[in-house]
PASEBA-1860 file (N, C-alpha, C; in nm, 3 decimals):
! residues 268
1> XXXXXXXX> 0.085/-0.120/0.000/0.000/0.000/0.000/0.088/0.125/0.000 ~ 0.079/0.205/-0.098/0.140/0.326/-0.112/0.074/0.413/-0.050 ~ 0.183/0.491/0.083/0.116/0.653/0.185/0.153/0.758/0.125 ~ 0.068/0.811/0.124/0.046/0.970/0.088/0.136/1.080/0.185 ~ 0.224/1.175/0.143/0.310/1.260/0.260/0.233/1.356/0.245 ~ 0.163/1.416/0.371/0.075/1.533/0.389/0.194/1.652/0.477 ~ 0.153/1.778/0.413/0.226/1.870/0.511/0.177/1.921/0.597 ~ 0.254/1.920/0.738/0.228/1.968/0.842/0.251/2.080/0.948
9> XXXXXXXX> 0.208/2.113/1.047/0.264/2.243/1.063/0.365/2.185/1.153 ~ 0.443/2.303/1.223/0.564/2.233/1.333/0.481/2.197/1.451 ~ 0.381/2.234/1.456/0.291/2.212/1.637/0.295/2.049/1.618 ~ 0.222/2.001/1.501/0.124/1.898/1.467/0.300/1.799/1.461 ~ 0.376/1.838/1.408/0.539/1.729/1.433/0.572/1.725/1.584 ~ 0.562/1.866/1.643/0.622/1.778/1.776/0.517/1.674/1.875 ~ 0.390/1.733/1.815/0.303/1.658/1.892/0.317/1.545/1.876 ~ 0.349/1.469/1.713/0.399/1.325/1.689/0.478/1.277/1.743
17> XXXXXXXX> 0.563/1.376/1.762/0.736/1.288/1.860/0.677/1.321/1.952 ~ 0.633/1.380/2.027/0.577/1.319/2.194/0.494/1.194/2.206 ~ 0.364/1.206/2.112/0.260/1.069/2.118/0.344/0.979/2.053 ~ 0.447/0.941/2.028/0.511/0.815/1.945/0.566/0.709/2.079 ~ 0.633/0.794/2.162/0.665/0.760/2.286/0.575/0.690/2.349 ~ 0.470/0.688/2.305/0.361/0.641/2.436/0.267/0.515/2.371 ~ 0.157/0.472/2.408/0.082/0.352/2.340/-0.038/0.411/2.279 ~ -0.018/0.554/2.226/-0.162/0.589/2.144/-0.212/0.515/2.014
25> XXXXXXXX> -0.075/0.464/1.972/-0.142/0.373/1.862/-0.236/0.292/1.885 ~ -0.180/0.239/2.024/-0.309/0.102/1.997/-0.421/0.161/2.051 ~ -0.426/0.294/2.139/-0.516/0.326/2.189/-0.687/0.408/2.065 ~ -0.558/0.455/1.968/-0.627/0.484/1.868/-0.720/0.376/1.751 ~ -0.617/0.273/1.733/-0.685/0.181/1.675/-0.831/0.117/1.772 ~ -0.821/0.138/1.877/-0.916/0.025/1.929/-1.041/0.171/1.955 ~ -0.980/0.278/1.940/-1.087/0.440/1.932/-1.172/0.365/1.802 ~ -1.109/0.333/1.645/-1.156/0.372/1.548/-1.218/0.274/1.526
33> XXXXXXXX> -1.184/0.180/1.607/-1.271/0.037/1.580/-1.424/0.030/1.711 ~ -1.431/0.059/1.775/-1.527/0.120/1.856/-1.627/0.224/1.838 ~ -1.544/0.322/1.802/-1.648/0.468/1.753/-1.604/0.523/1.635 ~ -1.600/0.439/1.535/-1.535/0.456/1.389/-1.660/0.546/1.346 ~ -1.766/0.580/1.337/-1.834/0.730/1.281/-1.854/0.809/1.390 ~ -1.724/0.791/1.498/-1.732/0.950/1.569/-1.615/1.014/1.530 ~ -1.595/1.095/1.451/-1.470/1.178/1.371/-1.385/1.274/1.467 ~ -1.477/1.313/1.617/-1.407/1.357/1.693/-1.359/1.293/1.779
41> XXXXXXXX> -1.369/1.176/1.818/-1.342/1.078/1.914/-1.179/1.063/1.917 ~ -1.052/1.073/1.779/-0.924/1.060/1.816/-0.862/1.174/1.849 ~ -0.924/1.286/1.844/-0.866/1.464/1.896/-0.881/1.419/2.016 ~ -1.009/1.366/2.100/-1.084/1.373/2.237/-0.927/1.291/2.305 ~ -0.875/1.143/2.197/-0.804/1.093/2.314/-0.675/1.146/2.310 ~ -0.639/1.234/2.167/-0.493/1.230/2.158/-0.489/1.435/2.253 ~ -0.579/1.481/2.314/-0.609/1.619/2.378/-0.579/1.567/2.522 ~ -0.663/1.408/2.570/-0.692/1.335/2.707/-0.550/1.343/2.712
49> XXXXXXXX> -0.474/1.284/2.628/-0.327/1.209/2.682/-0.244/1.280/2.699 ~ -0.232/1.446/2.651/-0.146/1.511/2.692/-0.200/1.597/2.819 ~ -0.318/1.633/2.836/-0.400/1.647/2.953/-0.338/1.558/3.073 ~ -0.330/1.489/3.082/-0.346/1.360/3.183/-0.217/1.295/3.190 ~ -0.132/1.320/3.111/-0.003/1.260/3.112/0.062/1.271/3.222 ~ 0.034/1.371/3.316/0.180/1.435/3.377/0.090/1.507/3.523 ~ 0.165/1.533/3.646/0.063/1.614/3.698/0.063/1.759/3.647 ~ -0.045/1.822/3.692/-0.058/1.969/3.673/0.038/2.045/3.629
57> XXXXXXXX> 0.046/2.108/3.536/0.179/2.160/3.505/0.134/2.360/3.589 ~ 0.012/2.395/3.544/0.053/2.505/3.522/-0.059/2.565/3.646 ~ -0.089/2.482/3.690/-0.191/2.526/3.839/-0.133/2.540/3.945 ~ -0.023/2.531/3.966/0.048/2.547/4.088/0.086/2.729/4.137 ~ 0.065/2.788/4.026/0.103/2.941/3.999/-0.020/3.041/3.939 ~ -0.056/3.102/4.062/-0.187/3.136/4.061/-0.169/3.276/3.995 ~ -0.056/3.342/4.014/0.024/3.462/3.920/0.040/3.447/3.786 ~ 0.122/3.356/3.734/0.183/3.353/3.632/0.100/3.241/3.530
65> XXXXXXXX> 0.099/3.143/3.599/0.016/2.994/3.547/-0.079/2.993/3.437 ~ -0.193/3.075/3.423/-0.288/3.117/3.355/-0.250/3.188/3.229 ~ -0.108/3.264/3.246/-0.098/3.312/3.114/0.018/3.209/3.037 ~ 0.127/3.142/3.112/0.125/3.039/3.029/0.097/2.947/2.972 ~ -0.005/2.925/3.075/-0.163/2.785/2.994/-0.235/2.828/2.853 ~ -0.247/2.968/2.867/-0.336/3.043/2.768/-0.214/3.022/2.627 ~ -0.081/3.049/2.678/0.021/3.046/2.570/0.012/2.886/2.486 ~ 0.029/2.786/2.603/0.082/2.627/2.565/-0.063/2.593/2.453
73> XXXXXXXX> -0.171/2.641/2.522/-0.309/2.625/2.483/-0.337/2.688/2.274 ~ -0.298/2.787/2.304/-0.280/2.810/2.141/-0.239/2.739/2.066 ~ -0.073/2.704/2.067/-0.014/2.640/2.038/-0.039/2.487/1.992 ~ -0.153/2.427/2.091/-0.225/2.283/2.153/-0.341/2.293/2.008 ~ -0.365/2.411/2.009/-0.500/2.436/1.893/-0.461/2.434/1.761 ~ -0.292/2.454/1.736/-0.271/2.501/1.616/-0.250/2.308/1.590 ~ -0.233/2.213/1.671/-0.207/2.085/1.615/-0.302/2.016/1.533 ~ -0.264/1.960/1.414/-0.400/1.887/1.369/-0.398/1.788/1.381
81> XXXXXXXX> -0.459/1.725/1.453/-0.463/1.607/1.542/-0.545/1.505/1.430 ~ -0.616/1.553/1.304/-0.649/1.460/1.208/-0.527/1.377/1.163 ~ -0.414/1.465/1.107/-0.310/1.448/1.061/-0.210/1.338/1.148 ~ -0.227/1.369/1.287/-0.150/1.322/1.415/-0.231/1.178/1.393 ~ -0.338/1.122/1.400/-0.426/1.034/1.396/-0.370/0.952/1.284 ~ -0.379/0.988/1.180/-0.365/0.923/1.048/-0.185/0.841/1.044 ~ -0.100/0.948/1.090/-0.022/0.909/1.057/0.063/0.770/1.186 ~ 0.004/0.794/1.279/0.029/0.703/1.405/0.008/0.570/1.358
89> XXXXXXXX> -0.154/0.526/1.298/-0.194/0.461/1.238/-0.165/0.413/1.124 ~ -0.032/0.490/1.068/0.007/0.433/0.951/-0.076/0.470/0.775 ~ -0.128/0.562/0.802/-0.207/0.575/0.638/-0.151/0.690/0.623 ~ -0.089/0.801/0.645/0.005/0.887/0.587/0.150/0.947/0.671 ~ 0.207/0.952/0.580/0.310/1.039/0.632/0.320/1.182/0.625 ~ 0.352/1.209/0.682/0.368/1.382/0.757/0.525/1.445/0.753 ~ 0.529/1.550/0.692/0.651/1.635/0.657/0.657/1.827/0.648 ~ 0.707/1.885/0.712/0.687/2.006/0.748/0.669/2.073/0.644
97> XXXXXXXX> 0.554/2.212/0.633/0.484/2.241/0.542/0.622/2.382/0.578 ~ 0.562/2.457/0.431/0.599/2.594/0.463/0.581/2.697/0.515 ~ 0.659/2.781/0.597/0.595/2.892/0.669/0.496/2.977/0.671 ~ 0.370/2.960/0.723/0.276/3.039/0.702/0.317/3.158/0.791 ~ 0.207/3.259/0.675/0.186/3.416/0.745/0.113/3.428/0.875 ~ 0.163/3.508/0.927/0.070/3.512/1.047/-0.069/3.535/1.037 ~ -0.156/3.537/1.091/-0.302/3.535/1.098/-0.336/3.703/1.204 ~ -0.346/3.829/1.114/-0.378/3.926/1.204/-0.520/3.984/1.206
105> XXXXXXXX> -0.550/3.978/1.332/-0.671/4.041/1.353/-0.719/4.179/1.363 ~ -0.614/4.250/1.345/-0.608/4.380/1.341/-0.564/4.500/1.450 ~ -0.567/4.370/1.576/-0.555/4.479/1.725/-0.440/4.448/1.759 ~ -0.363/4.355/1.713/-0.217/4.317/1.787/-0.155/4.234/1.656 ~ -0.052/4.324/1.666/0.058/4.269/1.566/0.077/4.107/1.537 ~ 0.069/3.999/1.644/0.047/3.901/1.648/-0.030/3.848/1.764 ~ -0.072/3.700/1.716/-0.167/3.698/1.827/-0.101/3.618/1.976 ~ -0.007/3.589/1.952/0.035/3.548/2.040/0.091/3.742/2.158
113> XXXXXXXX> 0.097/3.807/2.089/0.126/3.912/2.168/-0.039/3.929/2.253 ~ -0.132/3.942/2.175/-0.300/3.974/2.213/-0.306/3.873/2.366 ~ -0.241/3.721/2.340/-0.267/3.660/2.402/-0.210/3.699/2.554 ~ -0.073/3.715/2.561/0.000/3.757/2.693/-0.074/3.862/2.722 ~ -0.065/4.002/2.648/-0.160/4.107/2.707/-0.305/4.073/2.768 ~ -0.394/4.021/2.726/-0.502/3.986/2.743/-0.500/3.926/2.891 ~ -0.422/3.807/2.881/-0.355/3.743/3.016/-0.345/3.848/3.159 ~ -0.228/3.929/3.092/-0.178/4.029/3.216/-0.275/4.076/3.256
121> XXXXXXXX> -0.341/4.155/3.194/-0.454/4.211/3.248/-0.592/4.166/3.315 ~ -0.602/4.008/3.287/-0.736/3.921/3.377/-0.637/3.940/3.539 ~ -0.538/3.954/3.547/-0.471/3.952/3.721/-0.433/4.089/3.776 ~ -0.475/4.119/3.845/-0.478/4.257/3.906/-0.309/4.264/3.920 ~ -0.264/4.150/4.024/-0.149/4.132/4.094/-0.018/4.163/3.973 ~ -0.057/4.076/3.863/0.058/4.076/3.737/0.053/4.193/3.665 ~ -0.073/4.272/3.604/-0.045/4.377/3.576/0.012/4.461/3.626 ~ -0.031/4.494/3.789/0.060/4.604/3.914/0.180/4.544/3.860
129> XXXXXXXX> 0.266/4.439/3.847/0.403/4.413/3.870/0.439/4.442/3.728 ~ 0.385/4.455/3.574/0.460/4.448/3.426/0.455/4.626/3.475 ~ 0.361/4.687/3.535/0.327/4.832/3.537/0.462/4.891/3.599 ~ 0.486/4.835/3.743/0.581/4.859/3.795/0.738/4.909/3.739 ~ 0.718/4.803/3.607/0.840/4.772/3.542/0.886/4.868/3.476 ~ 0.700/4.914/3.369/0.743/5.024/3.280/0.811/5.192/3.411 ~ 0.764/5.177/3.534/0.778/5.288/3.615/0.954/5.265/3.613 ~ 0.980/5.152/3.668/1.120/5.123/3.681/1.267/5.178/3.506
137> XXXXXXXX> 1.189/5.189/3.434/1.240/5.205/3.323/1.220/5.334/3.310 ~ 1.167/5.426/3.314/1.139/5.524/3.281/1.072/5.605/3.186 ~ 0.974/5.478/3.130/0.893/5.450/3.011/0.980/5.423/2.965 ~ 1.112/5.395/2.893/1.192/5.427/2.794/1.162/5.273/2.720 ~ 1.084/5.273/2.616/0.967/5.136/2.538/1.099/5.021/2.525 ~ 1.224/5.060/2.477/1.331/4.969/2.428/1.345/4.856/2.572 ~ 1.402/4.937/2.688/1.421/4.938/2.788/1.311/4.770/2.884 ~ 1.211/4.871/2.862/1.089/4.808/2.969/1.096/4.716/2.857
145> XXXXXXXX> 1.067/4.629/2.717/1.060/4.604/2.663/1.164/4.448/2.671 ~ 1.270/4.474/2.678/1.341/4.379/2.770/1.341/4.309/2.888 ~ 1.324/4.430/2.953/1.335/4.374/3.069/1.169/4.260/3.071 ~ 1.039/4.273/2.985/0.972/4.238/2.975/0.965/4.072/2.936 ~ 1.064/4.061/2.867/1.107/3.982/2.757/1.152/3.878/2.880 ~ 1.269/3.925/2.915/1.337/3.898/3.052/1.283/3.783/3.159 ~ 1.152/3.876/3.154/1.049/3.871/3.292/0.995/3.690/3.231 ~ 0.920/3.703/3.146/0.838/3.588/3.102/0.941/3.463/3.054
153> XXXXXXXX> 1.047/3.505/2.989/1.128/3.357/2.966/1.216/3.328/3.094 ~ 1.234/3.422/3.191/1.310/3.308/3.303/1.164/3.294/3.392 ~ 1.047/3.279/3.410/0.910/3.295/3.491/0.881/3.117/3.444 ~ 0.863/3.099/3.346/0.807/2.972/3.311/0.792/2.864/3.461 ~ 0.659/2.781/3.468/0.680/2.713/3.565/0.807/2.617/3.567 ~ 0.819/2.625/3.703/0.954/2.508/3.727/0.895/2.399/3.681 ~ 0.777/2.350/3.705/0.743/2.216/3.696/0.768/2.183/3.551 ~ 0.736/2.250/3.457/0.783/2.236/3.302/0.916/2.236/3.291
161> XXXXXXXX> 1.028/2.278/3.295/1.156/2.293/3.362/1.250/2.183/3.358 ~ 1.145/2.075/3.435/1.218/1.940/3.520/1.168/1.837/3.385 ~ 1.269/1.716/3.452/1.269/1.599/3.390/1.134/1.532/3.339 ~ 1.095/1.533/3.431/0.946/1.529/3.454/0.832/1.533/3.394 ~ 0.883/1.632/3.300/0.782/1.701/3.246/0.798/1.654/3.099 ~ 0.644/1.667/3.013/0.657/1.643/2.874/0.745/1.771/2.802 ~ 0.884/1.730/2.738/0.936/1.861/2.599/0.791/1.940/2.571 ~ 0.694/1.900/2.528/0.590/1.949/2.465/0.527/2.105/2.535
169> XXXXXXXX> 0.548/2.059/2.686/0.471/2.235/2.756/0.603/2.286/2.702 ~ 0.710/2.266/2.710/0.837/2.396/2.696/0.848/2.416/2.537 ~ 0.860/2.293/2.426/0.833/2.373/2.330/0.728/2.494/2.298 ~ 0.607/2.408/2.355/0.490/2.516/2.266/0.489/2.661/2.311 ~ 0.523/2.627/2.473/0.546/2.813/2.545/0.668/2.875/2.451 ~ 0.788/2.812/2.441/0.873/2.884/2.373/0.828/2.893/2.239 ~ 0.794/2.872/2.208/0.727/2.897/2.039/0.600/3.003/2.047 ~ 0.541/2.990/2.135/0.460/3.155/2.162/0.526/3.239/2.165
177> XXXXXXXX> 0.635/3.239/2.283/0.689/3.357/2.350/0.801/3.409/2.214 ~ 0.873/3.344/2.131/0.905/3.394/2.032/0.819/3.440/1.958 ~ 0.735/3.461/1.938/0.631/3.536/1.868/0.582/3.686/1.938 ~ 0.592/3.665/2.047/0.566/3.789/2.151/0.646/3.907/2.057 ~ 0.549/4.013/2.067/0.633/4.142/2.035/0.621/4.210/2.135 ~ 0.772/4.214/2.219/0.788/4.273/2.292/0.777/4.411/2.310 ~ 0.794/4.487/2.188/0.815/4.689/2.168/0.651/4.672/2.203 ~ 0.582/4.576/2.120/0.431/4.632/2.135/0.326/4.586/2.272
185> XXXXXXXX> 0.450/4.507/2.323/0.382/4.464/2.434/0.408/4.588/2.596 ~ 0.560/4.613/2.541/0.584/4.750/2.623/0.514/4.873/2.632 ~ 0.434/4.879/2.503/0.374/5.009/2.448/0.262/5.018/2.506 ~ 0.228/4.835/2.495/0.014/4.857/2.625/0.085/4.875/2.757 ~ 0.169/4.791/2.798/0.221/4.853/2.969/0.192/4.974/2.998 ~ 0.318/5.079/2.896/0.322/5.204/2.953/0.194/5.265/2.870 ~ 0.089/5.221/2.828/0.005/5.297/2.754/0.011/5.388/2.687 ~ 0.105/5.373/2.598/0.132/5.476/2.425/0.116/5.390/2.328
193> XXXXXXXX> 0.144/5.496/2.230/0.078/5.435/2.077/0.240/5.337/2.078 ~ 0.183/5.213/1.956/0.307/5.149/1.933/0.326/5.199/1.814 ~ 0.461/5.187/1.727/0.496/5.230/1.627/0.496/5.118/1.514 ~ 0.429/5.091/1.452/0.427/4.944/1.403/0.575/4.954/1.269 ~ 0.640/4.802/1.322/0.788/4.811/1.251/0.888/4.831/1.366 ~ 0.923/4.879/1.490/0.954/4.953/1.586/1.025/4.774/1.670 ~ 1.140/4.733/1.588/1.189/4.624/1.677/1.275/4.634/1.813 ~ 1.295/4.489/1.851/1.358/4.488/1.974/1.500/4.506/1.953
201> XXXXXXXX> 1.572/4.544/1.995/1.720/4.601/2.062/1.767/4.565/2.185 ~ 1.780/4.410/2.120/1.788/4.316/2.243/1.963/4.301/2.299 ~ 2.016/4.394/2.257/2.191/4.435/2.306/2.132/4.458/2.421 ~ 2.095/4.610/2.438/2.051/4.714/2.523/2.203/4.733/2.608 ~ 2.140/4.774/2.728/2.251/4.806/2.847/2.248/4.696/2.911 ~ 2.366/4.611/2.944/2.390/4.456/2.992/2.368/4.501/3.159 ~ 2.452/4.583/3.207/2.426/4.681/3.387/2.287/4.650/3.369 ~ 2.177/4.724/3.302/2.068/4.712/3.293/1.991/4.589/3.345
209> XXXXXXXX> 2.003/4.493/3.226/1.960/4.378/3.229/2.013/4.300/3.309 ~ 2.097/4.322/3.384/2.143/4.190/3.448/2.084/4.254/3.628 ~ 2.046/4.382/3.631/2.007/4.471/3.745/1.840/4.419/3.755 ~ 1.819/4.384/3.625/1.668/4.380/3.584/1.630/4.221/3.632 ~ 1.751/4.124/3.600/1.723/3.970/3.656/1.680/4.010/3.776 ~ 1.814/4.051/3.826/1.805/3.990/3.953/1.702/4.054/4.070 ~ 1.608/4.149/3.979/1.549/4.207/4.109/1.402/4.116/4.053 ~ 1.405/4.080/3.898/1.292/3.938/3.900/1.340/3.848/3.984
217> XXXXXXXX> 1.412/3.742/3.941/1.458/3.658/4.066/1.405/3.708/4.222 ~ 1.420/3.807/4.289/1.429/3.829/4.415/1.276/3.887/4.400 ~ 1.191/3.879/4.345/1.036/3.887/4.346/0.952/3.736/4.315 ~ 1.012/3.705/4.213/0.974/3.508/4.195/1.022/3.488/4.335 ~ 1.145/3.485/4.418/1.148/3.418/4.514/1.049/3.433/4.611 ~ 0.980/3.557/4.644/0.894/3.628/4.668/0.767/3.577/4.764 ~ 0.722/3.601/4.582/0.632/3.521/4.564/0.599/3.359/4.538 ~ 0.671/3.280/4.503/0.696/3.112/4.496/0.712/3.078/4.685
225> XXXXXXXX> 0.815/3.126/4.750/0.825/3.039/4.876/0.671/3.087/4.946 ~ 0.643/3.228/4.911/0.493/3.305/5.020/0.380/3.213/4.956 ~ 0.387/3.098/4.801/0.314/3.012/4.814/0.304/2.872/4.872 ~ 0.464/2.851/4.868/0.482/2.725/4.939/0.475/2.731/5.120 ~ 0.444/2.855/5.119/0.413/2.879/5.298/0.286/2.809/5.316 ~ 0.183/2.819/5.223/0.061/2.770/5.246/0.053/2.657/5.188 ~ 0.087/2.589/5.132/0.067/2.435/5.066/0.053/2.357/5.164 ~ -0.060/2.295/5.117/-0.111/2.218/5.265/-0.013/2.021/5.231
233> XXXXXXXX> 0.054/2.030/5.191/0.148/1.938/5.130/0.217/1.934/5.278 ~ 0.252/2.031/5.268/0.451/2.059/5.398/0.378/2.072/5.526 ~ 0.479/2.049/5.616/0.423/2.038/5.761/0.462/2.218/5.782 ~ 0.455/2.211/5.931/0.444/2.366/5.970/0.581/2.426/5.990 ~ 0.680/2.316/6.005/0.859/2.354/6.005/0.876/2.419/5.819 ~ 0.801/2.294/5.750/0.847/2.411/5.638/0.759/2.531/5.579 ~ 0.665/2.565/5.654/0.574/2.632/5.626/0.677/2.776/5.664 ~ 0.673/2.789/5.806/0.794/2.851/5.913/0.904/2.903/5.764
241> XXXXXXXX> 0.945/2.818/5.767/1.117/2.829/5.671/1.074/2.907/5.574 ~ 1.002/2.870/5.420/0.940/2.938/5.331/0.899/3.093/5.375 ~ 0.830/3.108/5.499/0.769/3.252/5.550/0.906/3.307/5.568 ~ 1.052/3.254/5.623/1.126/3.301/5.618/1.197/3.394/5.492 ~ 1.207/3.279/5.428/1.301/3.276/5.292/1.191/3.415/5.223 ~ 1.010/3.428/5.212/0.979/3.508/5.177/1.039/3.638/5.220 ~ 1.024/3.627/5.370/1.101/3.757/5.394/1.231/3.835/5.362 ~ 1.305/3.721/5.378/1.480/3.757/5.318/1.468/3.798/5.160
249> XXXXXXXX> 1.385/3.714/5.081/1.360/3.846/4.948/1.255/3.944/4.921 ~ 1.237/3.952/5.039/1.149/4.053/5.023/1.258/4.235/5.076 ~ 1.292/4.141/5.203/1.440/4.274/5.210/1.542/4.251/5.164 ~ 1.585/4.211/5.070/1.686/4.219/5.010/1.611/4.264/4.875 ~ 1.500/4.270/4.817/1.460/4.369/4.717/1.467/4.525/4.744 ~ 1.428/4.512/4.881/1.438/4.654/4.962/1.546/4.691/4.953 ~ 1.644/4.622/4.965/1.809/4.678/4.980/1.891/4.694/4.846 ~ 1.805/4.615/4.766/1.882/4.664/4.628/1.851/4.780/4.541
257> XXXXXXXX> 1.684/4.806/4.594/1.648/4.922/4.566/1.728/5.077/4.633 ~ 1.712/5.022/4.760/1.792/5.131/4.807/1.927/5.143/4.778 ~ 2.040/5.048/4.732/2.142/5.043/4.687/2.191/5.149/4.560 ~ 2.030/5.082/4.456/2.038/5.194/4.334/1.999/5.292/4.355 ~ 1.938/5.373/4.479/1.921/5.492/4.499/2.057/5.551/4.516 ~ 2.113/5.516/4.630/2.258/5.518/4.670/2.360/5.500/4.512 ~ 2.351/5.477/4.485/2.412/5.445/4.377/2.552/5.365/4.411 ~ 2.535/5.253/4.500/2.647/5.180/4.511/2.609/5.027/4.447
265> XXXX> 2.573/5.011/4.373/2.523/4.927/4.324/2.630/4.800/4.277 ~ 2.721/4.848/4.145/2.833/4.839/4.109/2.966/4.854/4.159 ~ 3.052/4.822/4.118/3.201/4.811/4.154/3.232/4.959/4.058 ~ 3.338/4.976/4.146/3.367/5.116/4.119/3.482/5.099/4.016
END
């Protein structure tokens, strides 16, 4: 029997090399032999299995969590799981199509930018903190714009991170977040017009950016141990410890702030 090579997008390939790993074949065959005129029935299991594979990836982070679910989730939509189906099963082969144009809706340069914005703004807590940022910059769009950039690719949950976890949440987030336009994502922060064309200048000032980690870092720490204070998981010694560790970055954000007031920040 001669297979047909269908082109595919890159979502719909890595989704293959993840489900190849696992027993969806047979799980699929015994789908099509069961509910062979339900046409949605192999999306339902090959959606279940990456659902269910793993624990929770992105519920643990009541801050951040939601807008990278919203990210992985696009990404999850762009797969065609007809294609994924067919070819598991053996009736076609699959080979990467050519780059499509982006799909604009008219309000955001891309939609993966619509998507993070949209995000920030359902959380009171995350907007105050991207807002903060543009204050910390001095509006200056290049600037906040980075440090923005910054913010969301070292943020990703840990749990995606680890061994643990399916490649699949870290590809698809990183394949959003490269799409992110950062100038235009700086531009809704500080609320000005964006300049459409107006790229990133991702040199910038290194003092800058590396001033800009570490006072993320020392707010993730923050906020991550002030959640593991309450996890009803840990006994009350590490509940104790965590309330600690919140505190120690919480003044030591204090002190670096005041440092750059002082301006001893740097080595002389």
């Amino acid at each position: 029997m001669s297979i047909i090579g269908l082109s595919a997008r890159p979502e719909t390939l890595l989704f293959l090399a993840w489900a190849i790993r696992t027993d969806l074949r047979e799980r699929l065959i015994q789908v099509h032999q069961a509910r062979q005129y339900d046409a949605t029935a192999p999306e339902y299991v090959l959606r279940g299995a990456i659902k269910y594979s793993q624990p929770p990836v992105f519920e643990g982070d009541s801050v951040y969590g939601p807008v990278y679910e919203a990210l992985f989730v696009y990404r999850l939509n762009r797969v065609e799981f007809r294609l994924v189906d067919w070819a598991l099963r053996g009736y076609n082969a699959v080979y990467l199509k050519e780059a499509e144009a982006a799909a604009l809706d008219g309000t955001y340069s891309t939609a993966e930018t619509g998507i993070l914005w949209q995000s920030i703004a359902k959380n009171d807590r995350l907007l105050f903190h991207v807002k903060s940022i543009g204050r910390d910059w001095g509006g200056n769009i290049q600037q906040v714009a980075n440090a923005l950039r910054l913010l969301f690719v070292f943020r990703t949950p840990l749990l995606m991170r680890t061994s643990t976890s399916s490649f699949l949440f870290q590809e698809f987030v990183s394949m959003s977040l490269e799409q992110v336009n950062w100038v235009e994502l700086a531009a809704l922060v500080l609320e000005i017009p964006y300049q459409p064309g107006e790229t990133l200048q991702k040199e910038g000032d290194d003092e800058a950016m590396q001033l800009a980690l570490l006072k993320e870092l020392l707010w993730r720490g923050y906020v991550d141990f002030g959640e593991f204070s309450l996890h009803p998981l840990f006994s009350q010694q590490v509940h104790d410890l965590c309330m600690d560790l919140t505190d120690a970055c919480f003044q030591a954000q204090r002190e670096v702030e005041r440092l750059e007031e002082s301006q001893h920040l740097y080595r002389n």
